[in-house]
C-alpha positions in Angstrom: 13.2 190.2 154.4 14.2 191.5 151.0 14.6 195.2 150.8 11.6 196.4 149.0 12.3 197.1 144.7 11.8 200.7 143.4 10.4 200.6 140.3 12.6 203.3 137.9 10.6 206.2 136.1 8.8 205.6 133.3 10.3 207.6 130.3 7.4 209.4 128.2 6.2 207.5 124.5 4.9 209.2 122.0 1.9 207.5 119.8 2.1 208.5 116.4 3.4 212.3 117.8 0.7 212.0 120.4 1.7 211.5 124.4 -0.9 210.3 126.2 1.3 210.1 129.7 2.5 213.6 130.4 4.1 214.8 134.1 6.4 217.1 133.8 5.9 217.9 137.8 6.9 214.7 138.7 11.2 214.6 138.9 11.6 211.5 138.3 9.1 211.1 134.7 11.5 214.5 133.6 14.5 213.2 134.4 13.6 210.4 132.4 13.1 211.5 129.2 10.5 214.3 130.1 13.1 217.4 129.9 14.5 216.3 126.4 11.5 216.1 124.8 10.1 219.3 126.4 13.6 220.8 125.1 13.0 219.7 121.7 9.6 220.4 121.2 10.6 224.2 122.4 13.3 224.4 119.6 11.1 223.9 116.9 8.4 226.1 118.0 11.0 228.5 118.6 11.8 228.0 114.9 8.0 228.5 114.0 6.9 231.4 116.3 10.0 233.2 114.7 9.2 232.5 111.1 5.7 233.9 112.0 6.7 236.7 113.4 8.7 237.6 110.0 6.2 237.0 107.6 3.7 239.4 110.4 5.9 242.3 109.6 7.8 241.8 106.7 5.4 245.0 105.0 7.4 247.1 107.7 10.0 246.3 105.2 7.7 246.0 101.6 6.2 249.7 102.4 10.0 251.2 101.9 10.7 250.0 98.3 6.8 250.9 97.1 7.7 254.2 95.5 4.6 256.5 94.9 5.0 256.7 91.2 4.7 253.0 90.6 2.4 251.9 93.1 0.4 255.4 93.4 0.4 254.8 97.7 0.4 258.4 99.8 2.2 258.1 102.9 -1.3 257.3 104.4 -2.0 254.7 102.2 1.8 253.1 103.4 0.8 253.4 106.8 -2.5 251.6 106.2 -0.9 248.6 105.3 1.3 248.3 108.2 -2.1 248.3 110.2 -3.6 246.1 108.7 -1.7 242.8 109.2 -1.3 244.5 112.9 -4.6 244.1 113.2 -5.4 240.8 111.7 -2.6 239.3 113.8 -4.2 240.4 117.0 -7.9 239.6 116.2 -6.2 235.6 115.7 -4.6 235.1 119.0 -7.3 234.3 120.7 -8.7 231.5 118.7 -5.0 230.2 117.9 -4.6 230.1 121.5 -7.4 227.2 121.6 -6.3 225.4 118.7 -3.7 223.8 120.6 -5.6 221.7 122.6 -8.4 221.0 119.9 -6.0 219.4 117.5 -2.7 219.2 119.4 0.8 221.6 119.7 2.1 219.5 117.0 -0.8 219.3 114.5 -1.5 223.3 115.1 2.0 223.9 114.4 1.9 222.4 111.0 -1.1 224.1 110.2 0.3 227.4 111.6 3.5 227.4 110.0 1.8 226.0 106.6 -0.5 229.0 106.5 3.0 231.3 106.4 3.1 230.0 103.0 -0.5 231.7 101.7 0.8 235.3 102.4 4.3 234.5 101.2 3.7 232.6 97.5 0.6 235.4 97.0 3.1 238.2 97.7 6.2 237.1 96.4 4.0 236.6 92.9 1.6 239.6 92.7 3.9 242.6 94.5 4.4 244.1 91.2 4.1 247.7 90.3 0.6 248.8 88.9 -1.3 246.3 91.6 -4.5 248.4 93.0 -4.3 249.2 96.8 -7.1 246.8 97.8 -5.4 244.3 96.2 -2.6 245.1 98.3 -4.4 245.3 101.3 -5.5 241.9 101.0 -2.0 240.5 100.9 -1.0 242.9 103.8 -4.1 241.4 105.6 -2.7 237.6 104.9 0.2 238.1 106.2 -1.3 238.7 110.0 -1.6 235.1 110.1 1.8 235.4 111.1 0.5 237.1 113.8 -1.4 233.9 116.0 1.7 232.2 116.2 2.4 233.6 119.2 -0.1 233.1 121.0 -0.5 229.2 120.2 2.9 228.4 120.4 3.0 230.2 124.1 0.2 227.8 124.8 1.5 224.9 123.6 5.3 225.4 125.4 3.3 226.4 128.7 2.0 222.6 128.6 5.0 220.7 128.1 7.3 222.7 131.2 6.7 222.5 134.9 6.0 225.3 136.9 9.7 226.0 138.2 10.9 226.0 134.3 7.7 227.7 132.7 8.8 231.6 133.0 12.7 230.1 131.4 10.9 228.2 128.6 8.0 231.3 128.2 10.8 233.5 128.2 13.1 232.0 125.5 9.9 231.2 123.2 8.5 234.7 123.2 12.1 236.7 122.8 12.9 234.2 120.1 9.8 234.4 117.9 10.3 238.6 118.9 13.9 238.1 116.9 11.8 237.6 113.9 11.1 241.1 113.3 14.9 242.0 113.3 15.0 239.0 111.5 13.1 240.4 108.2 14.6 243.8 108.3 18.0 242.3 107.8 17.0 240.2 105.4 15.1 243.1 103.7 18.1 245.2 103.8 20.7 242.3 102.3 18.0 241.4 99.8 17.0 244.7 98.6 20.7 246.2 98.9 22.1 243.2 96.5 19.4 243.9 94.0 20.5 247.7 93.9 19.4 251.0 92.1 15.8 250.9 89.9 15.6 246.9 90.5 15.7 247.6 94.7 12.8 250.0 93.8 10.5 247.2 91.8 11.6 244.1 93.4 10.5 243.7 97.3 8.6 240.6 96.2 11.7 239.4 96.6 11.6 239.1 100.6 8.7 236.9 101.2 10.3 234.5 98.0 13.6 234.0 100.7 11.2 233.0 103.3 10.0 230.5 100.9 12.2 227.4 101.4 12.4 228.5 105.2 8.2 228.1 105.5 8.6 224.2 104.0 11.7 223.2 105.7 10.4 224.7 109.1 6.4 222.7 108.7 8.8 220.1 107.9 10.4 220.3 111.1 7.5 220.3 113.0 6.0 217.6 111.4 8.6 215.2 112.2 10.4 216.5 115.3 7.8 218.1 117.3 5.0 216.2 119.8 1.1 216.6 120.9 -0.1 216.2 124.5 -3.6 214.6 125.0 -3.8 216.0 128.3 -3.6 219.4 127.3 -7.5 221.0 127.4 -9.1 224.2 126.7 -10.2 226.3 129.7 -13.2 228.2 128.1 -14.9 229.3 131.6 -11.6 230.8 132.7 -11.9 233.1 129.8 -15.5 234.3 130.7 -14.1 234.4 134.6 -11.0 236.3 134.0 -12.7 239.1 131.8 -14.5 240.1 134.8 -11.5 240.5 136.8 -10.3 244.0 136.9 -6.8 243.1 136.7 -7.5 241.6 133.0 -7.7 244.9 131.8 -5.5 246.8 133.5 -2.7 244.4 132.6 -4.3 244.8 129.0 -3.3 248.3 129.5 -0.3 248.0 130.5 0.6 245.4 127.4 -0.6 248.2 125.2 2.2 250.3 126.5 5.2 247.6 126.4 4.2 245.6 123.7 1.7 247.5 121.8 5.1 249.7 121.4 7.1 247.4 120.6 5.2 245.8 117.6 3.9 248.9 116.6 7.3 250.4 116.4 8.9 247.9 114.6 6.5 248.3 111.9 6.4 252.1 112.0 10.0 252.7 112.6 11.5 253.1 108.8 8.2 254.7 107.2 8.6 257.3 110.1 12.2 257.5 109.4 12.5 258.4 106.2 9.5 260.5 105.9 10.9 262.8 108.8 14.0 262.9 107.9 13.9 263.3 103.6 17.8 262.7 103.3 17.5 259.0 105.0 16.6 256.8 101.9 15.3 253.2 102.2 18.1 251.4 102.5 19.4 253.9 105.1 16.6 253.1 107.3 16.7 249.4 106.9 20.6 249.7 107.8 19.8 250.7 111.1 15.7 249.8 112.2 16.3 246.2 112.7 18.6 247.3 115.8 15.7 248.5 117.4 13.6 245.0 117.6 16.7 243.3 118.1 17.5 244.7 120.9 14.0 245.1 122.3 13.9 240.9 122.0 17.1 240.4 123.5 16.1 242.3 126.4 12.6 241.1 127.0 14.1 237.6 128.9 16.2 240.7 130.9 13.2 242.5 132.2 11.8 238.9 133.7 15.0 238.2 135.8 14.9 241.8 136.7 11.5 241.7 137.8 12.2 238.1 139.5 15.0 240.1 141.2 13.0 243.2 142.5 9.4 243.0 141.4 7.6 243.2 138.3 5.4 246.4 139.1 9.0 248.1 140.2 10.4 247.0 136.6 7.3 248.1 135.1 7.1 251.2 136.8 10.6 252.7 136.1 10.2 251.1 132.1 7.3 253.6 131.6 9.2 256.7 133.2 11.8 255.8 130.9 9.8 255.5 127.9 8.5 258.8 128.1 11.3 260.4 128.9 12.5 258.9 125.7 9.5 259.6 123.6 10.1 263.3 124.7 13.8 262.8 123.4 12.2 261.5 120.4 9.8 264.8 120.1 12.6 266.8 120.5 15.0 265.4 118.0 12.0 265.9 115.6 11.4 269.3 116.2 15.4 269.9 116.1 15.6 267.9 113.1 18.3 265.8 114.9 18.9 262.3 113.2 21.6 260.9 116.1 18.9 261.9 118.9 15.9 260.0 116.6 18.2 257.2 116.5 19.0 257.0 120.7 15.6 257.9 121.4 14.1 255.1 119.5 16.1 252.5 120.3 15.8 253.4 123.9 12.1 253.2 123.5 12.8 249.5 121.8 15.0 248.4 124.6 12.4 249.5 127.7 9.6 248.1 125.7 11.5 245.3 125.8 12.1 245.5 129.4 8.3 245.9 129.8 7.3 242.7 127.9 9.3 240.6 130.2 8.1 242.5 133.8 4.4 242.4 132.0 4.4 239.2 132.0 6.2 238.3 135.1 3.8 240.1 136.7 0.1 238.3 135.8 1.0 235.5 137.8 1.8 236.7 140.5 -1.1 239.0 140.4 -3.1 236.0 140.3 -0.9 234.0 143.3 -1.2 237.3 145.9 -5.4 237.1 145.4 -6.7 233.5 144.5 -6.4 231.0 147.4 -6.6 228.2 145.6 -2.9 227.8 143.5 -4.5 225.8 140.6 -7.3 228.3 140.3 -4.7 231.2 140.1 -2.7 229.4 137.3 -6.1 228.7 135.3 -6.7 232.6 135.4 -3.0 233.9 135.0 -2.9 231.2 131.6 -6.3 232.8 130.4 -5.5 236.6 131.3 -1.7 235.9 129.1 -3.7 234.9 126.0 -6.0 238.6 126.5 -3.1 240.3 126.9 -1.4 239.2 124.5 -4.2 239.7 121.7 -4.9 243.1 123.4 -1.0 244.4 123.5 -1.2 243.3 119.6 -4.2 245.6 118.9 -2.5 248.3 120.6 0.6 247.6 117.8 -2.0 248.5 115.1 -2.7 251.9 117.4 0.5 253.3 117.3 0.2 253.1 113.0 -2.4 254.7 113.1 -1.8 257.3 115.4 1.2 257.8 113.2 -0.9 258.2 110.4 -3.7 260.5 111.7 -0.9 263.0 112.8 0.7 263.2 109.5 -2.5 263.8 108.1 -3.0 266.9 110.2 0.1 268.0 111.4 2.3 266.7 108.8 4.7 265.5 111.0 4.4 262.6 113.5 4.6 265.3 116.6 1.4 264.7 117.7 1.7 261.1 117.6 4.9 261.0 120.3 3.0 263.4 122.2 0.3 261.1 122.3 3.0 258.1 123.5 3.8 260.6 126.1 0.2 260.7 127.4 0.0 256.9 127.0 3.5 256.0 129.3 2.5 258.5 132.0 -0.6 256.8 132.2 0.5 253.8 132.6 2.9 254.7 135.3 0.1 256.0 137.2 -1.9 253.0 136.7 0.9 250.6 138.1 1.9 252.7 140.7 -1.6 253.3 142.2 -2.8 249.7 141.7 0.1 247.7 142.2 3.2 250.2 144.7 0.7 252.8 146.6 -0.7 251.0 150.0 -0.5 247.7 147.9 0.1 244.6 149.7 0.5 242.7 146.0 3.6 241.0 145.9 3.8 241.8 142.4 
């Protein structure tokens, strides 16, 4: 009898950028073409996410060279439009998190990373001095487009990777688009620092005009090298199930203290800098504030293995006893008008919000594994609760500038506001450890 024939795995064909036969669980369909083109549609959204997250926060950069006596902004006003894009970037998470499956990872991207160009051209032509602050608070709000790329780009990865690759492939999306933000400040700084003395102080239109070229070539990118899955569908009654789920909001929380720092930070960081401190000029800050998100991103993929390692509510624990021991630090150097212990403090706080992002999200998961019986039922609600969180952590970014700027409006000094981070990171720990360590049987 002839032995029977194995037929060999079927490698995946794309339609026109559309794959209608997608199974990245089966080994066999991966090995066979399934892994590369996973691999390469996560390169170019890597590429997309991070351009996005630039153009989100290049005003962290733009508020430093809008001196008062050409654009007439208070130190309010400066803080206003770092909110604002904040906000905007958070309120389009969730519907960018849809808009993969309506019109496909690929197509979305396009438009995504198309859209970039809208706040860049507008900004990179009207940033002049003389231009009224709602005028400038319309291109600040533009640029939180940047902000939904996260969020859809996350969804669109999470289809293409099995479930023993997703939190490697989640992990190097989100830390990559997080680069962005150092990114912008470096760019800022070589930019700004080549145009020198009065120019540096009249030309920050200049930034978004570099990102120019990088917008088109980038939409190109995706265009032609990047793929859409048919089978990929939006889940719209896991949204309205997993918003009654107690857990959804205390992650929420929880995202507000990691990431909501992180993003909020990174826009905050120089305007803080160099109002606190009056002998740090704009250039000085931009010299050192891009460490700070750089180093918060590189160690975001560090707090997942660390909480694969020893638990994510351990991780997330000890990240928020650190971060307000550090946001004390940070009080302190304030009060002692120390610029080395601002420095350490801050990038401390980067780093553990950093650390945080990674345990966060390492956590939701298995939140959802340890108290839904049903495995497919526990990824629908942990794929749900990660888009929330993710628009909610964002909000919180927008927080933290305006905490900032409702304590220098009363206090004159931001005091109040790392007082109030204090409160927040305490709270936090109290949350995680009561829920999630005290009597809990979560293996979380």
């Amino acid at each position: 009898m002839a032995a029977p024939t194995i037929a060999p795995p079927t490698e995946p064909v794309a339609r026109s950028h559309w794959i209608d036969d997608w199974r990245p669980e089966d080994p066999g369909f991966w090995a066979a073409g399934g892994a590369r083109i996973a691999r390469r549609n996560l390169i170019f959204s890597i590429l997309s996410e991070h351009i996005g997250f630039s153009i989100w926060t290049m005003w962290s950069v733009l508020v430093l060279f809008l001196p008062a006596g050409a654009y007439g902004l208070t130190l309010d006003d400066k803080f206003l439009l770092t909110a604002v894009p904040a906000f905007v970037g958070s309120f389009l998470r969730l519907p960018y998190t849809f808009a993969v499956a309506k019109f496909g990872g690929r197509n979305w991207t396009i438009v995504s990373a198309g859209l970039l160009l809208v706040p860049s051209v507008l900004t990179a032509i009207l940033l002049r001095p003389g231009l009224s602050f709602p005028a400038l608070l319309v291109l600040a709000a533009l640029a939180g487009v940047g902000g939904g790329n996260f969020s859809s780009s996350m969804a669109n990865i999470n289809a293409f990777y099995p479930n023993r690759l997703k939190g490697m492939a989640l992990g190097l999306n989100a830390a990559g688009g997080n680069l962005g933000v150092a990114l912008v400040q470096i760019v800022g700084l070589i930019v700004l620092a080549a145009a020198g003395g009065v120019a540096a102080s009249v030309e920050p239109r200049l930034v978004p005009g570099v990102y120019l070229p990088l917008i088109v070539i980038v939409t190109a990118l995706s265009a032609t090298r990047m793929d859409n899955l048919t089978h990929a569908t939006n889940d719209k009654r896991a949204m309205r199930d997993v918003v009654k789920n107690p857990h959804t909001w205390i992650m929420s929380l929880l995202y507000i203290g990691t990431f909501g720092s992180f993003i909020g930070f990174s826009f905050a960081f120089g305007q803080v800098l160099t109002t606190q401190f009056q002998t740090a000029t704009p250039l000085d800050a931009l010299r050192v504030i891009f460490l700070g998100p750089l180093l918060g991103s590189i160690a975001r993929p560090a707090g997942g293995w660390l909480a694969d390692r020893f638990g994510g509510a351990r991780i997330t624990l000890w990240t928020f006893v650190g971060m307000a021991l550090f946001a004390a630090l940070v009080l302190g150097a304030s009060r002692w008008e120390s610029l080395p212990l601002f420095y350490v403090g801050f990038l401390a706080l980067f780093i553990l919000s950093g650390l945080g992002n990674g345990s966060t999200y390492k956590m939701i998961p298995a939140i959802f594994r340890a108290t839904e019986a049903d495995p497919n039922e526990a990824r629908r609600l942990s794929s749900a609760l990660v888009g929330i969180a993710g628009a909610i952590g964002a909000f919180g970014g927008a927080l933290v500038q305006i905490v900032f700027r409702q304590s220098f409006l009363g206090y004159h000094n931001a005091d109040a506001a790392y007082v109030g981070f204090i409160a927040l990171y305490v709270l936090c720990f109290a949350v995680t450890w009561s829920v999630y360590l005290r009597r809990s049987r979560l293996p979380v």
